[in-house]
N, C-alpha and C positions, 0 to 999 in steps of 0.2 A: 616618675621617680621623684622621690622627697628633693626642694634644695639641702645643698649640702653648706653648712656653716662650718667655719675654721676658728675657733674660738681659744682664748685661754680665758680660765675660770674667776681670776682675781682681776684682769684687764677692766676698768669703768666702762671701755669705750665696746668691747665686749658684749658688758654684763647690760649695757643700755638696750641694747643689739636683743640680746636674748631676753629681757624684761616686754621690750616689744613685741617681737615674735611671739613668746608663749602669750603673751595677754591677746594676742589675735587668733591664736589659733592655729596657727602654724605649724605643723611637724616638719621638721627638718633631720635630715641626717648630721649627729653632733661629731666634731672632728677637735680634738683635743688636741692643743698645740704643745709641745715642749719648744720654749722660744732659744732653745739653745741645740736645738736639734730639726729644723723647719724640716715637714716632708714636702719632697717635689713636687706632690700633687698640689700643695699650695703653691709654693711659687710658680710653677705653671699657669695656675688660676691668676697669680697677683703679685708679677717679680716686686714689688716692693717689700713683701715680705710679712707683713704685718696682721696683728687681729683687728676689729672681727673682719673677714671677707664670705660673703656669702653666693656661692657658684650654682647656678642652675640651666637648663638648655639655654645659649642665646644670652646670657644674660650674668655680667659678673659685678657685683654691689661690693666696693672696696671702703666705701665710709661709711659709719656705726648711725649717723644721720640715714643716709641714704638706706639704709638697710628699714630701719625703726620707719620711716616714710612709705617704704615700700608695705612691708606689711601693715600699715595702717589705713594705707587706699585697698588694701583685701580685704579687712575686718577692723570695725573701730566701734566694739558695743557700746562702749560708756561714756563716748564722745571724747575721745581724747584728742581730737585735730579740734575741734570746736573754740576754740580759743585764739585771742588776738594774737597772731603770726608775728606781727613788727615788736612784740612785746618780747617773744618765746625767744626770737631770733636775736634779740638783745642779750636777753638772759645766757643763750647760748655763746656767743662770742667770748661773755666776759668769763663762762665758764672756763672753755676751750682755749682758749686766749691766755691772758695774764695770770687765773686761778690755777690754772693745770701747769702754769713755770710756778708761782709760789707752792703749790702743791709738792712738786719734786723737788724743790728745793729742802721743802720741811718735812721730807719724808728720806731724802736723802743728803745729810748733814756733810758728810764724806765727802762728796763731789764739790762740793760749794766750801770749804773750812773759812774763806774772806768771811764767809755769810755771817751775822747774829742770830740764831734762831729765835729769840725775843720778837726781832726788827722782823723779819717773815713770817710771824704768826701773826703780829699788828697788821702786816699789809694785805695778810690774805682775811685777818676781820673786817677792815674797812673795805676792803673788795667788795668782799662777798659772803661771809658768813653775818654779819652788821645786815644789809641789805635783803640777804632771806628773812633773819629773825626778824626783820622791819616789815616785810611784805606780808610775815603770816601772822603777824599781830590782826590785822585786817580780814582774813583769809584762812580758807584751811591749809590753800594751796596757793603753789606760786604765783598764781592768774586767778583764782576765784576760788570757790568754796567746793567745784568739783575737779578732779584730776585731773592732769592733763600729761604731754608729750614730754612738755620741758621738766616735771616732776621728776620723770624716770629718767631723763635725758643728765640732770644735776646730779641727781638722789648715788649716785657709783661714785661721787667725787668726793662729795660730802663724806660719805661711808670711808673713803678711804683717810682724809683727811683726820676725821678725828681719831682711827684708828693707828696713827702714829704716835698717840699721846691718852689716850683712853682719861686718863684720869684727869688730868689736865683740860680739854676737851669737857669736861661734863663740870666741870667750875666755872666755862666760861658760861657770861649771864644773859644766856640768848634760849630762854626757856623755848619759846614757839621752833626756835630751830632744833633745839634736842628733841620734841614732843613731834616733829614730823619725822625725823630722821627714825626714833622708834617708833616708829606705826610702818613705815616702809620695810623695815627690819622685820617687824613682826608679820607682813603678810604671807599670804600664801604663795603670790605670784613669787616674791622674792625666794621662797624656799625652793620651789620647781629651779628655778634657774642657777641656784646652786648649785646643784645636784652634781657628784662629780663623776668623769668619764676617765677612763683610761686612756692612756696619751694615743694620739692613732698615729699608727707604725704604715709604711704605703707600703 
């Protein structure tokens, strides 16, 4: 039997999940979440409730890491583990970490109104969009010149990011950061994993 993935389509943490798997090769069976209607059979899988969670015999993978790892030790044609770990894992944190609270913040103004949305776009450029457009001045990619984990791993964050301000967002003067975000946009892996499914009813 295929594993079974529990995914919602617009999730980063998801969409890393499924950029993974399909770039390995992986068939999975896709299980479309309505997050305001969980079916039992996921929380069964993973009472915390949440995407991506990927169920298979023996074996339940509840973090969008652990998933992307997994299928990476199955299949990794293009060397996507190949790269400095203590590096990736840096980059990872600060994603996951502090980018992904200013991320929500400036994607949802409403929940925050203290906030200045000025002062949280400033924090989330000296984060982390400053520091990509630094790294691929050098680089195609976030670690070197070929792709790697932490690419796919950022690249759902970024996407959502500047899609809360589209216009705004392509003024800012981080040319190497706009020039990867559309090449990731523009692939094909990226198109597979959009693909949408009808919500699954159990």
């Amino acid at each position: 039997m295929k594993p079974i993935l529990y995914s919602f389509r617009r999730c980063p943490y998801a969409m890393r999940a499924r950029l993974a798997l399909a770039y390995a090769g992986i068939e999975v069976e896709h299980r479309e979440i309505v997050l305001r209607n969980k079916p039992q059979s996921l929380l069964l899988a993973s009472p915390k409730g949440t995407v991506p969670v990927l169920s298979m015999a023996g074996l339940v993978l509840e973090q969008s890491k652990d998933i992307m790892f997994w299928a990476l030790e199955k299949s990794d044609p293009e060397g996507w583990m190949e790269v400095d770990q203590a590096r990736a894992q840096s980059w990872l944190e600060r994603n996951d970490g502090p980018f992904k609270a200013l991320l929500d913040q400036y994607k949802y103004p409403g929940r925050n109104p203290e906030l200045d949305q000025d002062e949280v776009l400033h924090a989330a450029i000296e984060l982390m969009l400053k520091p990509i457009d630094d790294a691929l001045q050098h680089s195609r990619y976030l670690l070197g010149n070929n792709i790697s984990w932490i690419d796919a791993a950022v690249f759902p964050f970024i996407r959502q990011f500047s899609m809360v301000n589209l216009d705004r967002f392509k003024m800012l003067p981080f040319a190497h950061l706009q020039q990867w975000l559309r090449e990731w946009i523009d692939t094909d892996l990226f198109a597979v994993v959009m693909k949408k499914y009808p919500a699954w009813i159990d």
